[in-house]
Backbone bond lengths (Angstrom), bond angles and torsions (degrees), N, CA, C in turn:
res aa  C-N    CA-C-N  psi(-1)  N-CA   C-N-CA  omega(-1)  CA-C   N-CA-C  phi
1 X - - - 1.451 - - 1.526 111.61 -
2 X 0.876 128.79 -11.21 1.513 138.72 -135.58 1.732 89.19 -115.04
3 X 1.450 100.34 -52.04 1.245 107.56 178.51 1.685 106.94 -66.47
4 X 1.145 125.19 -36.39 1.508 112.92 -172.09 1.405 112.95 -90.92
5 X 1.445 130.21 6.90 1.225 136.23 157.18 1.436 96.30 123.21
6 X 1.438 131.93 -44.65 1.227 105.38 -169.55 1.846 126.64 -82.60
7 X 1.577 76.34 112.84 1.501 91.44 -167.07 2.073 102.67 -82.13
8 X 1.217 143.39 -6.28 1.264 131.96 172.09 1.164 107.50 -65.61
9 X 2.160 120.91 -50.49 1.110 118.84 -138.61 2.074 91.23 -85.55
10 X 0.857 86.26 -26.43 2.265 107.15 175.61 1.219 89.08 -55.88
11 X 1.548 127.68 -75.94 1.508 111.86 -168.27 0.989 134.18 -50.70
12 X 1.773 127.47 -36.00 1.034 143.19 165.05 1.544 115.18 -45.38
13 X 1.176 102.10 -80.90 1.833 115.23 154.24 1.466 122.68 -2.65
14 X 1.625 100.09 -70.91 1.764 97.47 169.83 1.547 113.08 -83.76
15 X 1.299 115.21 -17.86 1.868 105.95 172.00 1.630 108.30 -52.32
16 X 1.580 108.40 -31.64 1.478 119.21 173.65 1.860 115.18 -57.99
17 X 1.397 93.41 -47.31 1.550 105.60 -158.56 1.552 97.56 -78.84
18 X 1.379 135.53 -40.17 1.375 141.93 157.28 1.250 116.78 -25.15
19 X 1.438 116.36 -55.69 1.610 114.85 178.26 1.318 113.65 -58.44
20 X 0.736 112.31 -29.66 1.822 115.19 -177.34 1.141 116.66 -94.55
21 X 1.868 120.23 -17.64 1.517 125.89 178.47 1.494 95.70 -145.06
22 X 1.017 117.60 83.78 1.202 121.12 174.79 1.865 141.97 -72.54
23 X 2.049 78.15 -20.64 1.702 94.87 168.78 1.677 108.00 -94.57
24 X 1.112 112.15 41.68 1.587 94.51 -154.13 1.694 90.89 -107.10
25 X 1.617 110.05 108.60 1.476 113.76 -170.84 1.782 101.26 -75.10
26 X 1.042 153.76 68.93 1.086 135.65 178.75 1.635 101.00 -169.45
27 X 1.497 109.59 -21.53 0.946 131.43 175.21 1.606 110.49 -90.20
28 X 1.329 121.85 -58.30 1.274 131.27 152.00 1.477 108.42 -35.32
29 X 1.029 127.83 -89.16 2.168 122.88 174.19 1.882 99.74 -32.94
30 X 0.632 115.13 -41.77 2.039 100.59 -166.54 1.579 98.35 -79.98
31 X 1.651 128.48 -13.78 1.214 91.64 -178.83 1.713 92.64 -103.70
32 X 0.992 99.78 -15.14 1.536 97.17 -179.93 1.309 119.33 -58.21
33 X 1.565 127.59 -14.94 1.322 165.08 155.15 0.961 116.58 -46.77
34 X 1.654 112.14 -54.71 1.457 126.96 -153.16 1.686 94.32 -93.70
35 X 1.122 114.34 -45.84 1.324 136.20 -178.24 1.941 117.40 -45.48
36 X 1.837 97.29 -52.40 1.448 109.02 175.98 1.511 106.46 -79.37
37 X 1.472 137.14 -21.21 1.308 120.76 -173.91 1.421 128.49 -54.55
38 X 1.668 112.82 -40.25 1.148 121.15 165.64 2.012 116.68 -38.98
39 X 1.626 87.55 -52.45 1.642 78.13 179.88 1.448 129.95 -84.37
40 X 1.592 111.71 -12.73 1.678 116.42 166.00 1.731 99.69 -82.37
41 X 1.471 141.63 -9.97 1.186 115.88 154.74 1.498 115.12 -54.12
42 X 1.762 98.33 -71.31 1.725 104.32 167.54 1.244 145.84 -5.21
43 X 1.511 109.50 -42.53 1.678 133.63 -153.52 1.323 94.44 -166.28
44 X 1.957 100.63 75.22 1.479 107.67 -177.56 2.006 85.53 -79.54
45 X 1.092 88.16 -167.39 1.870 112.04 175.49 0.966 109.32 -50.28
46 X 1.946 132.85 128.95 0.908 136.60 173.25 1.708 110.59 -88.15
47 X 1.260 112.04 -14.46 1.490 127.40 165.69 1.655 121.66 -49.64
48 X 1.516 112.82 126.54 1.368 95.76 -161.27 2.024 102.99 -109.47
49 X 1.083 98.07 132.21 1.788 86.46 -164.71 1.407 119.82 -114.14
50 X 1.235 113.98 110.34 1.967 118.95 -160.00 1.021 106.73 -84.68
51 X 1.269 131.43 142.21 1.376 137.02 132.09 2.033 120.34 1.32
52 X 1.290 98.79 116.31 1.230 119.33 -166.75 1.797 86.15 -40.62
53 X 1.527 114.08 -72.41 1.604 117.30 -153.35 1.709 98.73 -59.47
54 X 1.306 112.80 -26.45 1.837 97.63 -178.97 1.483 108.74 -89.95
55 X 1.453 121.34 12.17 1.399 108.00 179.30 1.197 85.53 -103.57
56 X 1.731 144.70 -52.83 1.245 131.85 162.42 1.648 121.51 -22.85
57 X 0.624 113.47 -30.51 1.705 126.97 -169.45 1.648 92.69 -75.81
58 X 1.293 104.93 -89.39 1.308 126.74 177.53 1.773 101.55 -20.33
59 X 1.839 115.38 -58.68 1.471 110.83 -165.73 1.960 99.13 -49.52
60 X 1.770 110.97 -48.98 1.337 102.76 -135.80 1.522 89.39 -91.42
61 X 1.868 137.16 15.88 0.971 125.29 159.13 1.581 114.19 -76.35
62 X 1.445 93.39 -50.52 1.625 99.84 179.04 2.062 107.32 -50.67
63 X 1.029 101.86 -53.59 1.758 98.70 -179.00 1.379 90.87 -57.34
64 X 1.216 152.08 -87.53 1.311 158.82 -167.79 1.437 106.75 -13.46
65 X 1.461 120.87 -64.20 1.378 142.53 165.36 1.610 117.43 -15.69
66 X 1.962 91.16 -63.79 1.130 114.28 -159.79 1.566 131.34 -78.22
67 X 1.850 95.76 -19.72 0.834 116.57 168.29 1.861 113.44 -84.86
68 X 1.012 145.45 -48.88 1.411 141.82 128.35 1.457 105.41 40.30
């Protein structure tokens, strides 16, 4: 499930499989997984990411500048 995106019905799933294996580290990481996706949808990247040719631009003004 986890793999096909739905991460609620996955969490649920292993909240199931936990009771019965409760040390089970691999199981523990996937819901912890399943659990944070909601909030990295939420609070995508605050990083802002340009266009390859205007970040080129941007490098050879700043060198341009610097050399000045």
């Amino acid at each position: 499930m986890v793999e096909e995106g739905e991460y609620e019905s996955a969490a649920e799933n292993i909240r199931k499989y936990l009771e019965i294996f409760p040390d089970d580290n691999h199981a523990n990481t996937l819901l912890s997984s399943c659990e944070h996706y909601a909030e990295w949808v939420r609070n995508k990247t605050k990083h802002i990411i340009q266009n390859e040719d205007k970040l080129i631009q941007n490098i050879m003004i700043i060198h341009l500048l610097g050399e000045i």
